[in-house]
LUMMAR-386978 format. One record per residue (C-alpha): residue in one letter; x, y, z. Coordinates in pm, 1 decimal. Each point is the difference from the previous one (the first is absolute). Example, Ala and Ser with C-alpha at 12.3 -4.5 7.8 and 13.67 -1.06 7.14 Angstrom:
% residues 2
<res->A&xx->1230.0&yy->-450.0&zz->780.0>
<res->S&xx->137.0&yy->344.0&zz->-66.0>
END
This chain:
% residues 41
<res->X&xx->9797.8&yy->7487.5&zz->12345.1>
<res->X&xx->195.6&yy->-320.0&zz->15.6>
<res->X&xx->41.8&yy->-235.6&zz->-249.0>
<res->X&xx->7.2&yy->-364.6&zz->88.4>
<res->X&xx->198.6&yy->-256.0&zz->-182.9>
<res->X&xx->-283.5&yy->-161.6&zz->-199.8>
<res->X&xx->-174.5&yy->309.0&zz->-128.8>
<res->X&xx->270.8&yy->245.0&zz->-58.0>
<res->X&xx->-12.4&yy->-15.5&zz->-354.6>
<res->X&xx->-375.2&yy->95.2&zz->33.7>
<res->X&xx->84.5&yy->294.4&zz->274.3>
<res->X&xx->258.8&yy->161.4&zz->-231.4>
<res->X&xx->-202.1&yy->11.8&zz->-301.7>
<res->X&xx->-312.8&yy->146.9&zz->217.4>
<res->X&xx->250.4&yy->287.4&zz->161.4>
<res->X&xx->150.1&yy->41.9&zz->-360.0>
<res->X&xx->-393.6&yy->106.3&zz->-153.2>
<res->X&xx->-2.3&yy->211.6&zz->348.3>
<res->X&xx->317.6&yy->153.8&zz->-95.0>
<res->X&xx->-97.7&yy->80.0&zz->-338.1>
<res->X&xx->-369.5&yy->112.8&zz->98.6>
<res->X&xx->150.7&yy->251.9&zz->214.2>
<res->X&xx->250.8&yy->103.9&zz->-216.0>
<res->X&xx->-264.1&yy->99.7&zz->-229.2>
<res->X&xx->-211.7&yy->166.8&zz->225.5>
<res->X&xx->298.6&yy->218.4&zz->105.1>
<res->X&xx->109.0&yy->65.0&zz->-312.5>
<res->X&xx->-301.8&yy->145.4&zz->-98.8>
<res->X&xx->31.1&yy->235.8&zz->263.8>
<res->X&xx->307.0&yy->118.4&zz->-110.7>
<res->X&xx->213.5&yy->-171.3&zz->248.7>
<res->X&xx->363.1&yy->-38.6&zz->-137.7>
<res->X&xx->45.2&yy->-340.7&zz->55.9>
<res->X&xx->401.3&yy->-65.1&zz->-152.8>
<res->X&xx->160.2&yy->92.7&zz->371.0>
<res->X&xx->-220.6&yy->-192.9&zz->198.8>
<res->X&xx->-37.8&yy->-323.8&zz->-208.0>
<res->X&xx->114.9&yy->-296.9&zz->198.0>
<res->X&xx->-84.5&yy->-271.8&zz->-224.4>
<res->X&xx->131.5&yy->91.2&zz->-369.6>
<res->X&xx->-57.7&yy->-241.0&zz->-248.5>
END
């Protein structure tokens, strides 16, 4: 997905609830996610 200049505010908060959906999701399969974690905060 690319961002464009007037709405990438909006973009990165959307991908950032993706992020953490999925994080969740994998976590409660058990997934280790501390090595693969790209975006720490």
């Amino acid at each position: 997905m690319i961002a464009r200049k007037e709405n990438a505010n909006e973009t990165y908060e959307s991908l950032k609830r993706d992020d953490l959906s999925l994080k969740a999701v994998l976590k409660s399969l058990g997934v280790n996610l501390t090595d693969i974690d790209r975006i720490k905060e």
